[in-house]
Structure formats: structure tokens, C-alpha cells
N, C-alpha and C positions, 0 to 999 in steps of 0.2 A: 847110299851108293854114290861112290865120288864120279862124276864125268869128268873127263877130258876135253878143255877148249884151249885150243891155239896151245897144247902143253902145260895149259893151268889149272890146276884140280878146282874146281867150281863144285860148291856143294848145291847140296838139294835143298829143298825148302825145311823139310822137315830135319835132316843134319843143320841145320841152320838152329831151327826151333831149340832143339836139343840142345847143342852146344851154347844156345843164350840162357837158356832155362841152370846148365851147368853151372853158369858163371853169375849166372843173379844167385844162384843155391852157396857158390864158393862164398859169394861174399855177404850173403848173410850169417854163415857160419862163420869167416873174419869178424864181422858184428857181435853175433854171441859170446866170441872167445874174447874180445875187448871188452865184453859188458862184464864176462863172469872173472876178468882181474880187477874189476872196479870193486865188483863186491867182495870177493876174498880180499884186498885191498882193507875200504869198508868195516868188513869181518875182523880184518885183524888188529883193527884201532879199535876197535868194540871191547873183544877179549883183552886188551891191553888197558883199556880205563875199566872194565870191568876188573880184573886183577885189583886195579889200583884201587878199586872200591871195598874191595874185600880187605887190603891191607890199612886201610882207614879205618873201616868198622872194627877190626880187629883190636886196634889202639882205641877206639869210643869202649871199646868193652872192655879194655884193660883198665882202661881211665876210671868207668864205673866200679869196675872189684873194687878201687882203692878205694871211692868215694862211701862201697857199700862197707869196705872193712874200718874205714873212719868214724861211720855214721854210728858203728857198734862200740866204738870204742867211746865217744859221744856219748850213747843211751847206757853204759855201763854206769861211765863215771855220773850222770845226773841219778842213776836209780843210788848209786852208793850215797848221796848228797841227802834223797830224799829220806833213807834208812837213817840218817845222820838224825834226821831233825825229827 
């Protein structure tokens, strides 16, 4: 309950309480919303070099096909060598 002194609204003790309690609550929530752009932030440089990790391995295993279809063509030509002799 607001009183009247000299025409100034003067709060209570407890309207006092409250409205600090308000404002320490606002700006812990200011806090949390600055903390959770840090991590989505954060987050989306993760899924970004992860991407790029995916697009790496992808080429390491293209790299191998070639190496595993050389490596046959390799063991063909030495087994035809070995028949040879």
C-alpha cells in the first residue's frame, strides 16, 4: 500500500523488498539471456568445424577407395608375374 507524504508516494517496506527482489530477478534473467547467445554463439562454431570435419573425412575416404583400388590392381599384376614364372 502506497502512503502519501507531503504528495510523494513513499513506499512500504515490504513494496520496497519486492520491487528489489524484481529487479535483482530482471537482471539475472538479462544474465542468462547474454549467457545462452554466448553458447548458441559457441554452438554454432562447433556444428560449423564439425561440418568441416565431416567434409575432410569424407575426402580421407575417397583418398583410401583410390588407394584400396590401386593396391588391387598391384596384387593382380604381381600374382600374373608370379603364374609367369
Amino acid at each position: 500500500m502506497l502512503v502519501f507524504v507531503s504528495g510523494i508516494a513513499a513506499m512500504t517496506k515490504t513494496q520496497r523488498l519486492i520491487l528489489d527482489q524484481l529487479d535483482h530477478m530482471r537482471r539475472a534473467i538479462d544474465d542468462v539471456c547474454e549467457d545462452m547467445r554466448e553458447v548458441k554463439s559457441r554452438f554454432g562454431n562447433l556444428v560449423s568445424q564439425f561440418d568441416n570435419l565431416i567434409g575432410q573425412f569424407g575426402g580421407l575416404l575417397q583418398g583410401l577407395d583410390v588407394l584400396d583400388i590401386r593396391l588391387e590392381r598391384i596384387e593382380r599384376r604381381l600374382e600374373a608375374i608370379e603364374r609367369r614364372c
